[in-house]
C-alpha positions in Angstrom: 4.2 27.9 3.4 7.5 30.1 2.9 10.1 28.3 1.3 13.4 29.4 -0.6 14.2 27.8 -3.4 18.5 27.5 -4.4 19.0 27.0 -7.9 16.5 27.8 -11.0 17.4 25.7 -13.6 14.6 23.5 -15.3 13.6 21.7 -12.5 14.4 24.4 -9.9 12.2 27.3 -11.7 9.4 25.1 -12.7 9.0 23.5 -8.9 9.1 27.4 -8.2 6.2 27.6 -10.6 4.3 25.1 -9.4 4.5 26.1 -5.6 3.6 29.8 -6.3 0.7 28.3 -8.3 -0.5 26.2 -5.1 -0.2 29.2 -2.6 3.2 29.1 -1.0 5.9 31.9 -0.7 9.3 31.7 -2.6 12.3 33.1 -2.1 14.7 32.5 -4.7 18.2 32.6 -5.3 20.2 31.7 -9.1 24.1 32.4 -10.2 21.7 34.1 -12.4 20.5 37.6 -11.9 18.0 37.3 -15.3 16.8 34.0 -13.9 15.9 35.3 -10.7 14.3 38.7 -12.1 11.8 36.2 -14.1 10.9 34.5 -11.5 10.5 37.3 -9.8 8.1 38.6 -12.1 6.0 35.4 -11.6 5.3 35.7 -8.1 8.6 35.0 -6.0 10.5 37.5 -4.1 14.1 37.7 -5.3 17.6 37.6 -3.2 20.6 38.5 -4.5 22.7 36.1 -2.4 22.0 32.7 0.1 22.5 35.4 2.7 20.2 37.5 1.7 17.4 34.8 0.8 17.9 33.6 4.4 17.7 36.9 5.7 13.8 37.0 3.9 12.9 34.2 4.9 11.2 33.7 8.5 12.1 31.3 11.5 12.0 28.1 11.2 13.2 28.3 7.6 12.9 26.3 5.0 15.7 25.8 2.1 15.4 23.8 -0.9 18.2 22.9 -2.8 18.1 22.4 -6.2 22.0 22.7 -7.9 23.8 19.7 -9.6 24.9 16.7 -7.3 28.8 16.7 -5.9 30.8 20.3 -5.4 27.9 22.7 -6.5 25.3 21.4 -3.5 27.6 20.6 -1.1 29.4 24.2 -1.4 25.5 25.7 -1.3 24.5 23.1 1.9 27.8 24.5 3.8 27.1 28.2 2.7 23.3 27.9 4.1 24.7 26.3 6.9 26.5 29.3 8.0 23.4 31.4 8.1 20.9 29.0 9.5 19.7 28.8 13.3 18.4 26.1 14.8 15.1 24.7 14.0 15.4 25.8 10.2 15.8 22.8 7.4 17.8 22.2 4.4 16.4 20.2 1.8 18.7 18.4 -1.2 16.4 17.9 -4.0 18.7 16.9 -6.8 20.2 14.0 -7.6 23.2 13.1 -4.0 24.9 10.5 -3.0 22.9 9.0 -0.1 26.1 8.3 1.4 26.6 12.7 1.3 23.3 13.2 2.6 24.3 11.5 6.0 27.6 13.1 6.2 26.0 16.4 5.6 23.2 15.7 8.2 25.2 14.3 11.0 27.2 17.9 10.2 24.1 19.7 10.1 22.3 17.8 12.7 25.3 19.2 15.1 24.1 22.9 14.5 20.8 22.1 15.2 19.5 22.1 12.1 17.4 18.9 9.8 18.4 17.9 6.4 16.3 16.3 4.0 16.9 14.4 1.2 14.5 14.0 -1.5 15.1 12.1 -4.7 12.6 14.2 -7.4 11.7 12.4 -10.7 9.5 14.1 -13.3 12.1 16.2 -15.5 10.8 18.9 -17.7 7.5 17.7 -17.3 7.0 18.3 -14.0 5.3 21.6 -14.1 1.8 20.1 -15.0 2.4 16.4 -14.2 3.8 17.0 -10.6 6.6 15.5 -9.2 7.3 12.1 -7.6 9.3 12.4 -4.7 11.3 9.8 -2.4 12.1 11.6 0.8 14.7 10.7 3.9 15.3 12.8 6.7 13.9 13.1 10.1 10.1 12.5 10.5 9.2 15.7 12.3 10.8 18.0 9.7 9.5 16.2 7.1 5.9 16.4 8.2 6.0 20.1 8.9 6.7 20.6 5.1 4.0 18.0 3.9 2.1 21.0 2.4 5.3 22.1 0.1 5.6 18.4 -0.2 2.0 17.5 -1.7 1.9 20.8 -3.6 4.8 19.9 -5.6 3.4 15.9 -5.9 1.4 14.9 -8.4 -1.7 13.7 -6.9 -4.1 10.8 -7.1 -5.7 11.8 -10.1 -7.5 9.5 -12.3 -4.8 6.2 -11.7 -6.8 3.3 -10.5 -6.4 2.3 -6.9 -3.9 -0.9 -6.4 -6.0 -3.7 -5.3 -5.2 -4.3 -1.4 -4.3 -0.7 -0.7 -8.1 0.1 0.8 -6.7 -0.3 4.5 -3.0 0.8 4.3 -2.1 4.7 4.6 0.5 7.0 3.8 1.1 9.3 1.1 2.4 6.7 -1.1 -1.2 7.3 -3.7 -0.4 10.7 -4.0 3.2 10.0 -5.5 5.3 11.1 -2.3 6.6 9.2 0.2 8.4 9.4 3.5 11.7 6.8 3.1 13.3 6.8 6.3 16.4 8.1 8.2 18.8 10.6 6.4 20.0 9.4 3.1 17.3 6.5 2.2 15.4 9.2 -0.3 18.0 9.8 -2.7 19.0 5.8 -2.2 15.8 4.8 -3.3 15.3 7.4 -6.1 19.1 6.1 -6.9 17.8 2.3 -7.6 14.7 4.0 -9.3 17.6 5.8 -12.1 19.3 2.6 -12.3 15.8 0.6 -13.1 15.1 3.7 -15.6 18.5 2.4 -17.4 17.7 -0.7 -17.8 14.0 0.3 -19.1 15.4 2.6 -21.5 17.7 0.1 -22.9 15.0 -2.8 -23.6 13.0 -0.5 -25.5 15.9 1.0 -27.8 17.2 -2.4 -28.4 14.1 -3.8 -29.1 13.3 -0.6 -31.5 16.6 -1.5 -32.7 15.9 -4.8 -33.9 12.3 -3.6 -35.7 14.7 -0.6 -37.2 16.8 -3.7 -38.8 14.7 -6.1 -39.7 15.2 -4.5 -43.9 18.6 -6.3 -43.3 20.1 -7.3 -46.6 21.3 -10.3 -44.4 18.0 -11.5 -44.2 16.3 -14.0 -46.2 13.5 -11.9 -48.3 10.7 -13.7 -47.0 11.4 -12.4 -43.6 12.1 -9.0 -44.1 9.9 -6.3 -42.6 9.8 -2.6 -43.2 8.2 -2.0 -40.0 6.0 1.8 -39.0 8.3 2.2 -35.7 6.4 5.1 -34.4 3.1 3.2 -35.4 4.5 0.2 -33.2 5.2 2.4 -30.2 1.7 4.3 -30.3 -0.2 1.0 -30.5 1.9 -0.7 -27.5 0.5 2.7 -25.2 -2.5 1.3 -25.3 -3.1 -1.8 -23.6 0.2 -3.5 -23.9 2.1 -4.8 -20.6 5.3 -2.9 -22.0 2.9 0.2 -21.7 4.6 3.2 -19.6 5.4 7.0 -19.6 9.2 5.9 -20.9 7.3 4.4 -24.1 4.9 7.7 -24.1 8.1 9.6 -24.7 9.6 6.9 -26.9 6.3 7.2 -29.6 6.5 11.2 -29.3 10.2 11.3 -30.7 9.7 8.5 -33.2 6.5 11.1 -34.1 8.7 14.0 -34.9 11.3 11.8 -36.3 11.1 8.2 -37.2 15.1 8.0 -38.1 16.1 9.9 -35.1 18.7 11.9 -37.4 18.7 14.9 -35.2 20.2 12.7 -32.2 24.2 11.3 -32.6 23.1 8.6 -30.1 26.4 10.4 -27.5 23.9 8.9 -24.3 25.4 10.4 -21.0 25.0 8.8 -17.5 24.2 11.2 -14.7 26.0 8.8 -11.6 23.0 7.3 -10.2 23.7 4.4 -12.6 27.1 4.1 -11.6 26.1 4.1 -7.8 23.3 1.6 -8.3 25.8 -0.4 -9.3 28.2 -0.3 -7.0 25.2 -0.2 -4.0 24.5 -4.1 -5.3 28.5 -4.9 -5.6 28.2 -3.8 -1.8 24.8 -6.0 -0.8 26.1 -9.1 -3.2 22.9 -8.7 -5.3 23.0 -9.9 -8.8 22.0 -6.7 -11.3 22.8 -8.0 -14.9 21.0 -5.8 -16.6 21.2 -3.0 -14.5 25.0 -3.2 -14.9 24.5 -4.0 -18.8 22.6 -1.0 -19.5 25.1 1.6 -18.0 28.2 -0.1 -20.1 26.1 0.3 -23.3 26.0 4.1 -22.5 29.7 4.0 -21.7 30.0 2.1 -25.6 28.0 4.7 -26.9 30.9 7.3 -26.8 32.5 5.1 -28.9 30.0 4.0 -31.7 26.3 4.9 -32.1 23.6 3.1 -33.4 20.0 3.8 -33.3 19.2 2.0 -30.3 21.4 4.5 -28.4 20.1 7.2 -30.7 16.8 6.2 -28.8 18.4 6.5 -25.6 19.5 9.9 -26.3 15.9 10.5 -27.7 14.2 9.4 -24.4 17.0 11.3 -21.9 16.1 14.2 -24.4 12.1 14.0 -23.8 11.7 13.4 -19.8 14.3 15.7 -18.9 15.5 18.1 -21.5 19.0 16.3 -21.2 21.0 17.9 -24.2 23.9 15.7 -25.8 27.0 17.0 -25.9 28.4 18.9 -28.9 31.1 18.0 -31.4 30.5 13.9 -30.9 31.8 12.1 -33.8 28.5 10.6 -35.7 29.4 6.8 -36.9 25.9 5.4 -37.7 
């Protein structure tokens, strides 16, 4: 298929990557001109502006958006907008507000054109592992893209089959799936961020109180100078704590068991924030949900090695960088 791709950051020009790899057409477009001209020389066809791209690409066209949440996508959404006819589709692959993804489709629903929202996990690794996708929108648009959609999923590969799922169908096994009405993809992948918080955090503070257990504090006889990145490798492999969050956690601890290189600064990226405030609205308990974003809001304050873990992790499944100039106090 024929798709044009907005926005070639690390995600962006590594979804390009792995489309042109599976067959498809891109179009692409980037703030930057070197970006595009690499990408270029991959395989795509360049643009030098949204109208342009839309101008290469044929009717019913296809737009995937892929710029950071809040002003940046909804400026490109309404640019596209003005360029698109009816039949053609936008698609929101970063990280929205559901709630913006049905304002923007009741706007863009009124021009005749279908938005789709898809909530995209799989960070800088997404290249070769694929990407898991949570999509909303309306089901006739989204099944004329299921070949961009299954290209850029990871697959079934060798993970076993769930017992009970032998009669039930959908794309679910191949690590896409079809949400619901405008909006629902980026909720779900929104609870899936907040979940990743709260993951994140039982591992760092449990890391944390391995890292500790030398403490002076502690009776002799009970004190452990403990192999942390020899813990996390042996909990990969058959442990129920096992997961790709831990994989990540045993290749920084690897490269450096004290985490020096990390101030333990761990930023939040909204989706825990929303999560949040999604259970305030449904009355729904989320302790630790809610506990793990306010230790990233302490962590701007003081830093200990759990959060230098955090920071680690973010670091590993996305490429997240921390800021600069953070004041180091552990």
């Amino acid at each position: 298929m024929q798709l044009g791709m907005v926005g070639l950051g690390r995600m962006g020009a590594n979804m390009t990557r792995r489309l042109l790899r599976g067959g498809h057409k891109l179009v692409v477009s980037d703030l930057s001109a070197e970006t595009v001209k690499q990408l270029a020389g991959e395989g795509a066809a360049a643009s030098s502006s949204l109208e342009d791209l839309i101008g290469k690409l044929t009717p019913p066209r296809a737009t995937w958006v892929m710029v950071p949440a809040g002003g940046p996508t909804e400026n490109t959404v309404q640019s596209l907008l003005q360029h698109m006819q009816p039949g053609d589709v936008i698609i929101d692959g970063g990280n929205s507000y559901f709630k913006d993804d049905v304002r923007r489709s009741r706007i863009c629903k009124s021009k005749g054109v279908d938005y789709i929202d898809v909530g995209t996990s799989g960070g800088v690794w997404g290249l070769e592992r694929g990407y898991c996708m949570m999509i909303g929108g309306p089901k006739e648009a989204v099944t004329r893209l299921d070949p961009i959609f299954k290209t850029l999923a990871p697959g079934r590969g060798d993970i076993p089959r769930t017992p009970g799922r032998e009669k039930m169908s959908g794309t679910s096994e191949d690590g896409y799936i079809h949400c619901g009405p405008s909006g629902s993809g980026h909720f779900v992948k929104m609870v899936h961020n907040g979940i990743e918080y709260g993951m994140m955090q039982a591992y760092a503070e449990g890391f944390d109180i391995f890292r500790n257990a030398t403490s002076k504090e502690l009776p002799e006889e009970i004190r452990y100078d403990l192999n942390l990145a020899d813990i996390a490798e042996v909990w990969r492999r058959g442990s129920v704590v096992s997961s790709w969050l831990l994989d990540l956690t045993a290749i920084a601890l690897a490269e450096s068991p004290s985490l020096s290189e990390y101030s333990g600064f761990v930023q939040d990226s909204g989706e825990g924030r929303w999560t949040i405030q999604a259970a305030i609205d449904e009355a729904v308990p989320a302790e630790v949900l809610t506990a793990s974003l306010y230790a990233r809001f302490r962590s701007r304050q003081e830093h200990t090695f759990a959060e230098k873990m955090l920071s680690a992790m973010r670091q590993k499944f996305g490429g997240h960088v921390e800021p600069k100039k953070q004041t180091k106090t552990a």
